[in-house]
N, CA, C and O atoms as a GROMACS GRO file, in nm:
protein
  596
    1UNK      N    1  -5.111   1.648  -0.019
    1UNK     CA    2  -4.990   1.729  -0.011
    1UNK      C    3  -4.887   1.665   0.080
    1UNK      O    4  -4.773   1.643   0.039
    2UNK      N    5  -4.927   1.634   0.205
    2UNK     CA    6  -4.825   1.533   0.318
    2UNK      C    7  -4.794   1.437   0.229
    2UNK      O    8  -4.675   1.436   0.199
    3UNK      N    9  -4.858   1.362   0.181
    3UNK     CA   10  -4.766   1.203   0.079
    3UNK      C   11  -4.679   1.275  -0.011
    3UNK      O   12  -4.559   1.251   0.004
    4UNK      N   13  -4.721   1.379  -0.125
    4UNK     CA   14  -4.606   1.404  -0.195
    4UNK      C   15  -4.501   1.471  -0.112
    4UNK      O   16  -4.391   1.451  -0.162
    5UNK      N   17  -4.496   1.528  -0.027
    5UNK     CA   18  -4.351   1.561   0.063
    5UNK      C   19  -4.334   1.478   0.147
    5UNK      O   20  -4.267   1.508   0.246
    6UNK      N   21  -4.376   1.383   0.137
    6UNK     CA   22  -4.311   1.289   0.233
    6UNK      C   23  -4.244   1.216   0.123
    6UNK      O   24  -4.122   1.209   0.123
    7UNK      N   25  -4.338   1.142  -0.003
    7UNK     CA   26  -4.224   1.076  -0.138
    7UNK      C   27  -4.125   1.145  -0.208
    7UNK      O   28  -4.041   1.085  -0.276
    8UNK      N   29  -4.128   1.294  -0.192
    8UNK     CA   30  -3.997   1.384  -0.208
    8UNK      C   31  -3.909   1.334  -0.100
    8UNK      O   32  -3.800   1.289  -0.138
    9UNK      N   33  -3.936   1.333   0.034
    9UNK     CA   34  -3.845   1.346   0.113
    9UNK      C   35  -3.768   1.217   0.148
    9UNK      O   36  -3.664   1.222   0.214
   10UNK      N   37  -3.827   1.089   0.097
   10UNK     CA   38  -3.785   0.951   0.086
   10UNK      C   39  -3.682   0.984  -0.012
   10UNK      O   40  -3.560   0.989   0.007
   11UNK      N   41  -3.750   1.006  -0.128
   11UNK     CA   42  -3.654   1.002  -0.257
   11UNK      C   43  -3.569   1.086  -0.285
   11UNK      O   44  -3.501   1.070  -0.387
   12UNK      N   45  -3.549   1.206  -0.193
   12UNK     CA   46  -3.363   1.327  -0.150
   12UNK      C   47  -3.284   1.241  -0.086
   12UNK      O   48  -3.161   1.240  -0.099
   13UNK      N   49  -3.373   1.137   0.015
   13UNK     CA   50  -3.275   1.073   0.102
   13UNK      C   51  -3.195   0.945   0.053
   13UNK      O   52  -3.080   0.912   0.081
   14UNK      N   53  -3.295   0.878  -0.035
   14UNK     CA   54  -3.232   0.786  -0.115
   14UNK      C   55  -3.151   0.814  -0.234
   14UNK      O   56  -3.075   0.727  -0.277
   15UNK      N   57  -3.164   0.945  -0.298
   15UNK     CA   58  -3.053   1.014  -0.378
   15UNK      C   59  -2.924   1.031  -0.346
   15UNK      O   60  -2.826   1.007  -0.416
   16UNK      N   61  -2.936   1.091  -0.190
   16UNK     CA   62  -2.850   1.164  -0.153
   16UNK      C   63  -2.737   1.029  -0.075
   16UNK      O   64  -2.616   1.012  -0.081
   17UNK      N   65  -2.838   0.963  -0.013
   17UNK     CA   66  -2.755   0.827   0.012
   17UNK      C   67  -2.640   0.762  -0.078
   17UNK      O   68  -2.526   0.723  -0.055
   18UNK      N   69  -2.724   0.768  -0.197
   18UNK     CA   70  -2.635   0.653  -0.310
   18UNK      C   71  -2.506   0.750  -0.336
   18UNK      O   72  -2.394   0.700  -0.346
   19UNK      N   73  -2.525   0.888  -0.347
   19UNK     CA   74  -2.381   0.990  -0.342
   19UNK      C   75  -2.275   0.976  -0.257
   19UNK      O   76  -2.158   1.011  -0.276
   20UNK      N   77  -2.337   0.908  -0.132
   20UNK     CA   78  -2.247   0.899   0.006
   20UNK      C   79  -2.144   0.776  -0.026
   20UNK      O   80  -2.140   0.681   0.053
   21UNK      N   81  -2.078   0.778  -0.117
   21UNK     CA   82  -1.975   0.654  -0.196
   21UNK      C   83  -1.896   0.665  -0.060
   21UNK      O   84  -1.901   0.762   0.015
   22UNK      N   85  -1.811   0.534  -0.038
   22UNK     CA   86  -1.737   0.491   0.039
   22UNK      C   87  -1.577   0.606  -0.020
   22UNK      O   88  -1.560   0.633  -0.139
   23UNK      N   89  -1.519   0.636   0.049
   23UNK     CA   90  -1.365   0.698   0.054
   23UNK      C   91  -1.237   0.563  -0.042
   23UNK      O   92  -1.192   0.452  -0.014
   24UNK      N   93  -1.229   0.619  -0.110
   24UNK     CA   94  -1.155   0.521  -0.224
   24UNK      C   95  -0.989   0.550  -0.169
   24UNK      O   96  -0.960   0.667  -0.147
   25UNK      N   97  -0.883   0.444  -0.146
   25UNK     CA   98  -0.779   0.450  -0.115
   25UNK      C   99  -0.683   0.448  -0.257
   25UNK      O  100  -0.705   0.392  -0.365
   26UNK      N  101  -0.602   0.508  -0.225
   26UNK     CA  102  -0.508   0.528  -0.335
   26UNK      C  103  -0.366   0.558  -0.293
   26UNK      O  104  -0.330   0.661  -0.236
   27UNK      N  105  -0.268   0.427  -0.338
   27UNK     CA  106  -0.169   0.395  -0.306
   27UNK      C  107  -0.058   0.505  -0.357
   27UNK      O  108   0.054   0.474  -0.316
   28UNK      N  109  -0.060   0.633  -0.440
   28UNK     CA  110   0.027   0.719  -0.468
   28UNK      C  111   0.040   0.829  -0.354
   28UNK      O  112  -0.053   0.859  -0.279
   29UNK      N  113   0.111   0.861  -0.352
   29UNK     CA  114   0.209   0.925  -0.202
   29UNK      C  115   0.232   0.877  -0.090
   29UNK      O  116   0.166   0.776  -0.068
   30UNK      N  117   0.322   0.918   0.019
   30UNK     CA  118   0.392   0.868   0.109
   30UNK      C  119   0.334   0.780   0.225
   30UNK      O  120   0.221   0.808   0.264
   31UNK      N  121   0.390   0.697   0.273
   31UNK     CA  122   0.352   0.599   0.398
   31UNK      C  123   0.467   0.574   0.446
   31UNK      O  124   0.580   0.572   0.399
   32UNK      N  125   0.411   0.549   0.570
   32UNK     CA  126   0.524   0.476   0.690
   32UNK      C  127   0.496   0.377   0.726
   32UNK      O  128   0.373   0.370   0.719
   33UNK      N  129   0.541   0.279   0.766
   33UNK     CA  130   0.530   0.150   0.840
   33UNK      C  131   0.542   0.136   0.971
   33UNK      O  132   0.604   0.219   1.038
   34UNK      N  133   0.493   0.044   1.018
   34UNK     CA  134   0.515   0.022   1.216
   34UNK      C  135   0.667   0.019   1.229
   34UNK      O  136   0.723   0.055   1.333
   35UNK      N  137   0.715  -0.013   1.151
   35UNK     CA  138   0.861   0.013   1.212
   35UNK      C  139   0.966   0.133   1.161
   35UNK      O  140   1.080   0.163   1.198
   36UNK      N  141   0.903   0.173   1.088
   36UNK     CA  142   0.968   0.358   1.101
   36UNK      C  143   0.972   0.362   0.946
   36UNK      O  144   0.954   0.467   0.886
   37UNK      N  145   0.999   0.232   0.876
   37UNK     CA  146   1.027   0.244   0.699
   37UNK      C  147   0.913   0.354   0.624
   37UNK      O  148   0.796   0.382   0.652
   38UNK      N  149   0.991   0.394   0.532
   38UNK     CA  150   0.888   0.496   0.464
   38UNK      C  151   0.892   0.420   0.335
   38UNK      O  152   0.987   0.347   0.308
   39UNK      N  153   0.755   0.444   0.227
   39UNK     CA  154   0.805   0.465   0.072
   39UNK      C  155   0.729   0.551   0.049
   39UNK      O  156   0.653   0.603   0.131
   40UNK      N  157   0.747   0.590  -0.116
   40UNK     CA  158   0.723   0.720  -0.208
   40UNK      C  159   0.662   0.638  -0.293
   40UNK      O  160   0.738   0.579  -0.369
   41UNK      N  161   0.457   0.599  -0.314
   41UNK     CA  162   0.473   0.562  -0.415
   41UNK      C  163   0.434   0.657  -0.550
   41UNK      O  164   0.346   0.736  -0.516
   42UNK      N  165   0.467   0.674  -0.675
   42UNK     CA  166   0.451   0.772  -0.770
   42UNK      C  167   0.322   0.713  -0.822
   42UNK      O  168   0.258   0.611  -0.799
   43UNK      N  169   0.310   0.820  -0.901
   43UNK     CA  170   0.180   0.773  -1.038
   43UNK      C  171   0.143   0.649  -1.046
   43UNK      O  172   0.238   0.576  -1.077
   44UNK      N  173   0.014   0.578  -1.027
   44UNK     CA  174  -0.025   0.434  -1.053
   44UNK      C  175  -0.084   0.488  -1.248
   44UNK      O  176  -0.161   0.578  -1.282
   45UNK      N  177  -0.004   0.381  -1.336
   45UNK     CA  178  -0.094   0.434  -1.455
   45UNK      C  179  -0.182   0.355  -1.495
   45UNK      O  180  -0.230   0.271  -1.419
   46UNK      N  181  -0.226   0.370  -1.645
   46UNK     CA  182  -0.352   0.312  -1.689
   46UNK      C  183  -0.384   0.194  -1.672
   46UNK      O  184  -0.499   0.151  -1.675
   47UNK      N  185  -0.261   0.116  -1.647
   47UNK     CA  186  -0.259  -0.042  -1.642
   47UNK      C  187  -0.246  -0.093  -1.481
   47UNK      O  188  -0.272  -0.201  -1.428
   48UNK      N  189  -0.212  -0.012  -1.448
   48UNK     CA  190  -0.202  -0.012  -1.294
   48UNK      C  191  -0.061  -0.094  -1.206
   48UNK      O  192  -0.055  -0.172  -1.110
   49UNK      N  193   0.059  -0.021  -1.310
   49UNK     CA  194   0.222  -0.076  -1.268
   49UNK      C  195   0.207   0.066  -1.221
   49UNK      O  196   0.115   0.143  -1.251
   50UNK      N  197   0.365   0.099  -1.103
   50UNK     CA  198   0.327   0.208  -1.038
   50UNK      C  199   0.499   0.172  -1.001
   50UNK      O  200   0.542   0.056  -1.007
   51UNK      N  201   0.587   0.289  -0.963
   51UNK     CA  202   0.742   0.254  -0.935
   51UNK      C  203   0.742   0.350  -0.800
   51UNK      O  204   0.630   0.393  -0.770
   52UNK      N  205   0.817   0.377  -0.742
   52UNK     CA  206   0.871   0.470  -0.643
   52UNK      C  207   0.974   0.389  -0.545
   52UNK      O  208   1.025   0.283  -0.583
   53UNK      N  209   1.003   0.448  -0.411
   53UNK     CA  210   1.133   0.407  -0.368
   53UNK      C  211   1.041   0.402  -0.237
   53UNK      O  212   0.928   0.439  -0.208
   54UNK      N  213   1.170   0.324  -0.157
   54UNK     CA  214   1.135   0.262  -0.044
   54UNK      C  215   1.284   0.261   0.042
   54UNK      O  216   1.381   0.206  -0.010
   55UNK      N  217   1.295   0.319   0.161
   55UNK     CA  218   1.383   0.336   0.267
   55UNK      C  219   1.306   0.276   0.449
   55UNK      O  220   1.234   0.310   0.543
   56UNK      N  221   1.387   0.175   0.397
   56UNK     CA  222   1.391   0.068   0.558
   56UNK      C  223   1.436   0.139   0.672
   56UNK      O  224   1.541   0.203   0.669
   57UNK      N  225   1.361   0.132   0.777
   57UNK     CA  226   1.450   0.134   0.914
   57UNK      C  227   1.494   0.028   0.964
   57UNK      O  228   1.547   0.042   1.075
   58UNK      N  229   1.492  -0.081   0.918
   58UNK     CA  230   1.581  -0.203   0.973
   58UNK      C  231   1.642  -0.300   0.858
   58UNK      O  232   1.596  -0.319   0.746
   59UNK      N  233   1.730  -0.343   0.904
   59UNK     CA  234   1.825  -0.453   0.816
   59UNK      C  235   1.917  -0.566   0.928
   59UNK      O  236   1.967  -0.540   1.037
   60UNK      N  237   1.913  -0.712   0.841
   60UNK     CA  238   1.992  -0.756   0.909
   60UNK      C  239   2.145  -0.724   0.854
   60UNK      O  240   2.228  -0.810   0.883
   61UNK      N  241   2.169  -0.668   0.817
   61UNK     CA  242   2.329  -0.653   0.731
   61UNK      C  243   2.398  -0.531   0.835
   61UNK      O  244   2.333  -0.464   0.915
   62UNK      N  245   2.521  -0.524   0.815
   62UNK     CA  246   2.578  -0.428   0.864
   62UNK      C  247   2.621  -0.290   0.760
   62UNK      O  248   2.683  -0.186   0.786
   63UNK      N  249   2.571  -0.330   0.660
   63UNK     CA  250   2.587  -0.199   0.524
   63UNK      C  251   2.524  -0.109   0.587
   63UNK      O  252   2.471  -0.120   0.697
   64UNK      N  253   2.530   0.017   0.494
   64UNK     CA  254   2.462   0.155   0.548
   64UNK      C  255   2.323   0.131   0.454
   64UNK      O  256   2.317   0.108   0.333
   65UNK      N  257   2.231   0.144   0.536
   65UNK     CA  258   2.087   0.161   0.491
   65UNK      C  259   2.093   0.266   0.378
   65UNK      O  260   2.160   0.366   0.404
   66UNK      N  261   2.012   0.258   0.219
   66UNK     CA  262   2.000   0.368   0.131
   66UNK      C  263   1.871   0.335   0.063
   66UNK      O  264   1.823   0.223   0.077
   67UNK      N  265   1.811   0.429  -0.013
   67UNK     CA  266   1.725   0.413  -0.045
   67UNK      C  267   1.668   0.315  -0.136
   67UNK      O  268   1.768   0.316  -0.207
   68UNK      N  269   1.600   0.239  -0.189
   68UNK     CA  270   1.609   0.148  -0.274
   68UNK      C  271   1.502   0.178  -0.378
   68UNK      O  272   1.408   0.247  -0.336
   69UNK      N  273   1.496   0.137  -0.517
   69UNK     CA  274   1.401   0.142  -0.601
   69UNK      C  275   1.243   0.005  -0.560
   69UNK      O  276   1.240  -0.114  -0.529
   70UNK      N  277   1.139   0.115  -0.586
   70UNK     CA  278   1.079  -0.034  -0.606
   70UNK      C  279   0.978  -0.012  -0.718
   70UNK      O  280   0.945   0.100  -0.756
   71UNK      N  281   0.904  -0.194  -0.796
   71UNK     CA  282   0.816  -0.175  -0.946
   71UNK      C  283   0.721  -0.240  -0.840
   71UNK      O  284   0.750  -0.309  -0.743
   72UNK      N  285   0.589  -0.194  -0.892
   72UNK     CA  286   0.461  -0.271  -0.798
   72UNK      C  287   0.357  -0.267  -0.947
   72UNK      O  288   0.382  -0.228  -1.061
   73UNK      N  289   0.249  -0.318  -0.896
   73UNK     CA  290   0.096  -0.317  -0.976
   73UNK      C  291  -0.020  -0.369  -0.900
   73UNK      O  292  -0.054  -0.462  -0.827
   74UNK      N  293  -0.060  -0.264  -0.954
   74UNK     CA  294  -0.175  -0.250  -0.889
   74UNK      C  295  -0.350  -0.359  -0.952
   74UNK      O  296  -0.354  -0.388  -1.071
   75UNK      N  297  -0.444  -0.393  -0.881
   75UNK     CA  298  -0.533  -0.475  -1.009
   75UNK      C  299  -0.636  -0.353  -1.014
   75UNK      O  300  -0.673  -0.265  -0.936
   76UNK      N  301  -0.654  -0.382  -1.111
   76UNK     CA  302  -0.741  -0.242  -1.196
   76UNK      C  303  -0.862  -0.294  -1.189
   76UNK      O  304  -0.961  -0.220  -1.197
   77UNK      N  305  -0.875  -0.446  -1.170
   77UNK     CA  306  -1.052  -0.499  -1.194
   77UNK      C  307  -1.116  -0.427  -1.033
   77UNK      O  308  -1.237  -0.410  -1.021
   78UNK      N  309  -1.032  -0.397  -0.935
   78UNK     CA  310  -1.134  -0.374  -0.825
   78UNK      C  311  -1.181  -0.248  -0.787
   78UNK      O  312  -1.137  -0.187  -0.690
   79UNK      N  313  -1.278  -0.202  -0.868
   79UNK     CA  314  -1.396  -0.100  -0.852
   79UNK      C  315  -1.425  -0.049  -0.740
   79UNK      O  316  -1.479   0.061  -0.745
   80UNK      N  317  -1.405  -0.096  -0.634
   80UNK     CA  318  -1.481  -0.082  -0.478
   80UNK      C  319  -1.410  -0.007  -0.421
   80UNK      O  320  -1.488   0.047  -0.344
   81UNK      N  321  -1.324   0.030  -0.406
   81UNK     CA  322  -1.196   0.166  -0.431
   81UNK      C  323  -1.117   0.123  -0.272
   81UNK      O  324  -1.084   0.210  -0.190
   82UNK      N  325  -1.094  -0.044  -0.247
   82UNK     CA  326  -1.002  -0.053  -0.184
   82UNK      C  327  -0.900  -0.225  -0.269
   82UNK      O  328  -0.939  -0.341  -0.266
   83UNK      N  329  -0.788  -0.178  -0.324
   83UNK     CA  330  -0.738  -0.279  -0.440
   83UNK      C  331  -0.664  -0.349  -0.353
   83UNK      O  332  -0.652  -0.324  -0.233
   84UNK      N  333  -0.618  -0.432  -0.409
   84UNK     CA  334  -0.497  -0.514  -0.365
   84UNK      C  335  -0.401  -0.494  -0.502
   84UNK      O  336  -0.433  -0.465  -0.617
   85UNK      N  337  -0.270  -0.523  -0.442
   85UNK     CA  338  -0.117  -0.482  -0.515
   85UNK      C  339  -0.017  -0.565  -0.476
   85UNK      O  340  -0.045  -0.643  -0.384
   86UNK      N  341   0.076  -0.568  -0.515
   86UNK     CA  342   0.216  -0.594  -0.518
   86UNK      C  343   0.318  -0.555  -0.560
   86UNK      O  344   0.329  -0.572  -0.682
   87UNK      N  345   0.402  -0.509  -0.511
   87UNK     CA  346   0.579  -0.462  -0.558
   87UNK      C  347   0.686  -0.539  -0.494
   87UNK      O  348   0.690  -0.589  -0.382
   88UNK      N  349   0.757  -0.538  -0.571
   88UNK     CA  350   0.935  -0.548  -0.515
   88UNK      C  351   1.024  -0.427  -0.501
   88UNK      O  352   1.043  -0.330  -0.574
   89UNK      N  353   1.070  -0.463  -0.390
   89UNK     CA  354   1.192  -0.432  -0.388
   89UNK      C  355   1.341  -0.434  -0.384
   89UNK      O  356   1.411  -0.465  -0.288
   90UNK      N  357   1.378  -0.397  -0.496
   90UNK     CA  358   1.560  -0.406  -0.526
   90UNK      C  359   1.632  -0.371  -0.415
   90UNK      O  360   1.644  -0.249  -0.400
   91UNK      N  361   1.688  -0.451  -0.326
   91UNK     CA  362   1.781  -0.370  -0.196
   91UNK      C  363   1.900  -0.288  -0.275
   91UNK      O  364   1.945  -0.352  -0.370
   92UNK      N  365   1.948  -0.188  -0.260
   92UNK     CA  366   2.070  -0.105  -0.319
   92UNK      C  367   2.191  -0.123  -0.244
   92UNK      O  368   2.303  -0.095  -0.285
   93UNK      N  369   2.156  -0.180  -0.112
   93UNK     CA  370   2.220  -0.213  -0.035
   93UNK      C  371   2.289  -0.310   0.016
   93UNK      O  372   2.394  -0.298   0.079
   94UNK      N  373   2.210  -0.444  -0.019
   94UNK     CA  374   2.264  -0.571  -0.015
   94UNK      C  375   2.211  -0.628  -0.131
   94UNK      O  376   2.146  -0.574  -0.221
   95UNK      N  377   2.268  -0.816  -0.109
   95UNK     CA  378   2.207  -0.850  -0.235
   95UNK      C  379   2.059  -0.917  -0.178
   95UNK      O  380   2.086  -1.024  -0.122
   96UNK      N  381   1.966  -0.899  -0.176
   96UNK     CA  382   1.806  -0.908  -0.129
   96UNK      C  383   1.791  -0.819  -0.212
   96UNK      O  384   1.839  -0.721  -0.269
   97UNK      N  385   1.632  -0.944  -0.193
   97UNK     CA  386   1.487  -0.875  -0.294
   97UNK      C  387   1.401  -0.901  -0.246
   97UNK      O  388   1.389  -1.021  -0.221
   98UNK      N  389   1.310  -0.827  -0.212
   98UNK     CA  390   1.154  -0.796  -0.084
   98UNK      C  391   1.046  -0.824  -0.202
   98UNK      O  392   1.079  -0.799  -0.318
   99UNK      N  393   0.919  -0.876  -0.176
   99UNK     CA  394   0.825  -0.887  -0.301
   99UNK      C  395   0.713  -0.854  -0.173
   99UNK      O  396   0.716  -0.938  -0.084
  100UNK      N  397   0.596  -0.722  -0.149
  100UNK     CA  398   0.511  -0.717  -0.074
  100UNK      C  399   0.357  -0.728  -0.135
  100UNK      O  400   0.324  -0.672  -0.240
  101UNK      N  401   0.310  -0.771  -0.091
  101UNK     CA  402   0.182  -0.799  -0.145
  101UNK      C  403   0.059  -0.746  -0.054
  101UNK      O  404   0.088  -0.780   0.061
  102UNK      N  405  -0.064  -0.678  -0.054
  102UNK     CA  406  -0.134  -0.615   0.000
  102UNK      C  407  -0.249  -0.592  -0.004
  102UNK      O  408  -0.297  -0.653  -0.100
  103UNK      N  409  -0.327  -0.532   0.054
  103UNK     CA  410  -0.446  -0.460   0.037
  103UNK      C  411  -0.463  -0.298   0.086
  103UNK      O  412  -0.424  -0.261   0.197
  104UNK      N  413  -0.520  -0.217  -0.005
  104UNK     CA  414  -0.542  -0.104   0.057
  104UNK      C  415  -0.648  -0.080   0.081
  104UNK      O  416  -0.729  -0.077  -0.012
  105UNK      N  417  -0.696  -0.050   0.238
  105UNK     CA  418  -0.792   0.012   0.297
  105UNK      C  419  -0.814   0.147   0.386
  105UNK      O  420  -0.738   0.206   0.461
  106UNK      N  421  -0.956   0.174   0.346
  106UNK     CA  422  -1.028   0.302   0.454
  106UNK      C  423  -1.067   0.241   0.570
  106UNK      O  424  -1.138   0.140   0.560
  107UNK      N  425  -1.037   0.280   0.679
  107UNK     CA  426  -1.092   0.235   0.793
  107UNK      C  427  -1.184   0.338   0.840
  107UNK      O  428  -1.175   0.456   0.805
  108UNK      N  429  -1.286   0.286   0.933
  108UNK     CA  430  -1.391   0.334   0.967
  108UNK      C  431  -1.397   0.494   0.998
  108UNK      O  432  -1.494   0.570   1.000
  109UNK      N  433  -1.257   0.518   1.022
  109UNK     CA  434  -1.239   0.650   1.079
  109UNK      C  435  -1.175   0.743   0.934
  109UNK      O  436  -1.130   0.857   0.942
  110UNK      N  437  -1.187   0.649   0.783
  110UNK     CA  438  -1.180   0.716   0.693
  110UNK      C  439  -0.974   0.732   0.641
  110UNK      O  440  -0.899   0.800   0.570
  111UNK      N  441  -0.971   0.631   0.724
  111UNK     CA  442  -0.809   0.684   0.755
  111UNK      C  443  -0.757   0.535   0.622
  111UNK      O  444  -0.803   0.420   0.619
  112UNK      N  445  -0.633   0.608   0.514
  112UNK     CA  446  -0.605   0.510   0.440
  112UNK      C  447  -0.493   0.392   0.540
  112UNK      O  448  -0.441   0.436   0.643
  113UNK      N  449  -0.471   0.265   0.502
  113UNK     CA  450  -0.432   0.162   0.559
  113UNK      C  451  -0.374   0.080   0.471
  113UNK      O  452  -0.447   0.034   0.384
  114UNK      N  453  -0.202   0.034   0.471
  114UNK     CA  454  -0.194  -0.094   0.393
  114UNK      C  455  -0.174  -0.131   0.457
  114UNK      O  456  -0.121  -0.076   0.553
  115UNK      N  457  -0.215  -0.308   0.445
  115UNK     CA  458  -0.187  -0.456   0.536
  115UNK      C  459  -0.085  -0.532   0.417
  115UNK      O  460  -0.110  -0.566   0.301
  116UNK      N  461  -0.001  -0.539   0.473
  116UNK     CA  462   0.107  -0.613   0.356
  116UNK      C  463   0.141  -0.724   0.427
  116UNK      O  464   0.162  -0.742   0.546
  117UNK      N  465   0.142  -0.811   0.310
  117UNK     CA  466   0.285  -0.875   0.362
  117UNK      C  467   0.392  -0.940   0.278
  117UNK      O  468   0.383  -0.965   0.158
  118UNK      N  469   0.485  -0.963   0.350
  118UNK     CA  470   0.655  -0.957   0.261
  118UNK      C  471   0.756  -1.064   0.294
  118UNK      O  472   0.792  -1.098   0.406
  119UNK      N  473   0.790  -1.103   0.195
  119UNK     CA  474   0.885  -1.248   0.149
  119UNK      C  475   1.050  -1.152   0.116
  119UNK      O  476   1.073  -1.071   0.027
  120UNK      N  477   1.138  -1.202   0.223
  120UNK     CA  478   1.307  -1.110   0.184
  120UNK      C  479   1.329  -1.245   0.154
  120UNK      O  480   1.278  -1.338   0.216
  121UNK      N  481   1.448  -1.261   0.007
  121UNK     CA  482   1.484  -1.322   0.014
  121UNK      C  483   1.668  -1.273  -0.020
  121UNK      O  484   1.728  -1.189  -0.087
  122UNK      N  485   1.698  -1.377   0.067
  122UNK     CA  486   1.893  -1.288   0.079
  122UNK      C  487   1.984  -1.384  -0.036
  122UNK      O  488   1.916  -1.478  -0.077
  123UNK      N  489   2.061  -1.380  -0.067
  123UNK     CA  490   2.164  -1.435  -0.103
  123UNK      C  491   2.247  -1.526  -0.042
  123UNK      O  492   2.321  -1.482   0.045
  124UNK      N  493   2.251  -1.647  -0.069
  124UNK     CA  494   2.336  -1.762   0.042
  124UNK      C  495   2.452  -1.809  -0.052
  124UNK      O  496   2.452  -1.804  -0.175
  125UNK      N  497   2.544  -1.853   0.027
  125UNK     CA  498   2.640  -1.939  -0.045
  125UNK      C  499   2.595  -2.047  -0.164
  125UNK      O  500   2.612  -2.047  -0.286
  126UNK      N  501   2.523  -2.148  -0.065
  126UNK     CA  502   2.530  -2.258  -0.164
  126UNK      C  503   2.366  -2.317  -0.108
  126UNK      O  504   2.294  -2.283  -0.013
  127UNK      N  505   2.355  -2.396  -0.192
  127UNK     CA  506   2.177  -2.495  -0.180
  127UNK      C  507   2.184  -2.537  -0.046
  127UNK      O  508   2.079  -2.552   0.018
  128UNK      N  509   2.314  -2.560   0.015
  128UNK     CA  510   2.246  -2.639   0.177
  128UNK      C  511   2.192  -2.529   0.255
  128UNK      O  512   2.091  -2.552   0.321
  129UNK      N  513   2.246  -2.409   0.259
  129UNK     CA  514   2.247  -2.318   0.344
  129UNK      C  515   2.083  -2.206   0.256
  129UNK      O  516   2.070  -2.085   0.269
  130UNK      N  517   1.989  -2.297   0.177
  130UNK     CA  518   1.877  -2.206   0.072
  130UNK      C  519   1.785  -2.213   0.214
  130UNK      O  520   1.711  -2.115   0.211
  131UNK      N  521   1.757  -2.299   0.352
  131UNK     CA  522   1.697  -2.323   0.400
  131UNK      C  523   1.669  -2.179   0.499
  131UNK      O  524   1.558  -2.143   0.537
  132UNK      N  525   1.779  -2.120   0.523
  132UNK     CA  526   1.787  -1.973   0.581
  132UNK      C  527   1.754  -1.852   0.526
  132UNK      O  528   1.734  -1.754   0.597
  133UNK      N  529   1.746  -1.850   0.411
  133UNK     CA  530   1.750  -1.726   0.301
  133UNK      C  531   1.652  -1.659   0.235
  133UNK      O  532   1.671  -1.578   0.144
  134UNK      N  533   1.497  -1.710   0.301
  134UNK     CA  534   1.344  -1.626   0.317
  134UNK      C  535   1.299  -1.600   0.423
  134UNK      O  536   1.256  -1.692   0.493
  135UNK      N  537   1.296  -1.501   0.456
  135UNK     CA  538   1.228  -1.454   0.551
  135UNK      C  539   1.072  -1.374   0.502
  135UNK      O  540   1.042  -1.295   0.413
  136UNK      N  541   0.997  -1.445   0.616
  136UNK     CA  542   0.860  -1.373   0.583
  136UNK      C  543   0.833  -1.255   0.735
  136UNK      O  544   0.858  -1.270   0.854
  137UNK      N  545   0.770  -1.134   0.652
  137UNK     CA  546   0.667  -1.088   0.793
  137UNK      C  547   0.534  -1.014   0.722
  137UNK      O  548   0.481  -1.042   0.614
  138UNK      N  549   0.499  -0.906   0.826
  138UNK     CA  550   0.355  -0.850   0.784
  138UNK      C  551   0.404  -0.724   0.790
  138UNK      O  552   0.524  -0.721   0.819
  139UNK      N  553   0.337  -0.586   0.768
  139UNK     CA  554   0.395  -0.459   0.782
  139UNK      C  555   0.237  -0.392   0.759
  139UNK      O  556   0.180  -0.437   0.660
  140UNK      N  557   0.161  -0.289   0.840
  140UNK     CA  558   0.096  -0.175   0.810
  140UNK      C  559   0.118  -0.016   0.820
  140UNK      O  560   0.125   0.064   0.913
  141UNK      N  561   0.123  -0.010   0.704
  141UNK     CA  562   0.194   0.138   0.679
  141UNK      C  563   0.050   0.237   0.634
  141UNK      O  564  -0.035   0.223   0.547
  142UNK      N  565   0.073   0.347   0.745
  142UNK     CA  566  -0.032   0.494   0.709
  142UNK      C  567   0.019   0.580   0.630
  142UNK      O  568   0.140   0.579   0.606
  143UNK      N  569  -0.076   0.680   0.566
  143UNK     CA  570  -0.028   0.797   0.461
  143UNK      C  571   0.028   0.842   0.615
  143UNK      O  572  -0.015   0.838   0.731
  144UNK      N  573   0.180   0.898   0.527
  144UNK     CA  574   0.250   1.046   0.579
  144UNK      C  575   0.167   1.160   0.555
  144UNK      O  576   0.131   1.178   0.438
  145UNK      N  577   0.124   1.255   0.658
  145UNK     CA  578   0.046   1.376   0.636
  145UNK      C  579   0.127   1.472   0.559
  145UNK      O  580   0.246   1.490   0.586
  146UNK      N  581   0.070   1.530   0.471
  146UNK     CA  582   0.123   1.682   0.363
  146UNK      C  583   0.188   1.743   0.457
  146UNK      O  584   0.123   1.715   0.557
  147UNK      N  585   0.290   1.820   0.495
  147UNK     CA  586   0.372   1.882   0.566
  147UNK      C  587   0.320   2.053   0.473
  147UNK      O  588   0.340   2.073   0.353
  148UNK      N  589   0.261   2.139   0.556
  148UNK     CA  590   0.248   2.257   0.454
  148UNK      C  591   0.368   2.338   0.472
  148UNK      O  592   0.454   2.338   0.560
  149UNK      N  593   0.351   2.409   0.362
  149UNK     CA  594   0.528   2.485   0.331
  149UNK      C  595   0.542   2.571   0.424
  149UNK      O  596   0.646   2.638   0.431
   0.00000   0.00000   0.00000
């Protein structure tokens, strides 16, 4: 009687284990970045292209900051429920175009995480002056919490 409740009690725990799936990240709704920028991303669909908008807290331009469109995709082959992606973004504001590239992760504390990073490239006069006109950095942006009504 002790062996069969003890091979029950192995085999609830090893059941119940394999249920304990890792927290899958998912890049649709809001994030902020270390430097105050937010985006909105919408619906990722079947293919895993995904659009929403994106509002900077910083610029080198003196225009008024507005919101900008951005197209991303997502790869659909990664099962393990933390993907890597990429989008651009259309500045509305100047003539620049941002292309971020990423990974989304759960961190230990369960908390979603993107690690990006991003290529601006601006508009220059002419080919001598192409040597100024990419800028690279990194950016990690957390979900914005649900605000209840």
């Amino acid at each position: 009687m002790e062996q069969t409740t003890l091979i029950l009690l192995v085999l609830s725990l090893a059941l119940g284990a394999h249920g304990l799936s890792p927290k899958k990240c998912s890049l649709t709704g809001q994030w902020i970045n270390d430097l105050g920028s937010t985006m909105k991303i919408l619906n990722v669909n079947g293919n895993g292209d995904f659009s929403g908008t994106y509002l900077t807290a910083v610029t080198a331009t003196s225009n008024e900051i507005k919101e900008s469109p951005l197209q991303g995709s997502l790869q659909r082959k990664n099962q393990k429920g933390q993907p890597t992606f990429g989008f651009t973004v259309n500045w509305t504001f100047s003539d620049s175009v941002t292309v971020f590239t990423g990974q989304c992760f759960v961190d230990k504390n369960g908390k979603e995480v993107l690690k990006t990073m991003w290529l601006l490239r601006s508009r220059v006069d002419n080919i001598e002056n192409d040597w100024k006109a990419t800028r690279v950095g990194i950016n990690v942006f957390t979900r914005v919490p649900l605000q209840s009504e």
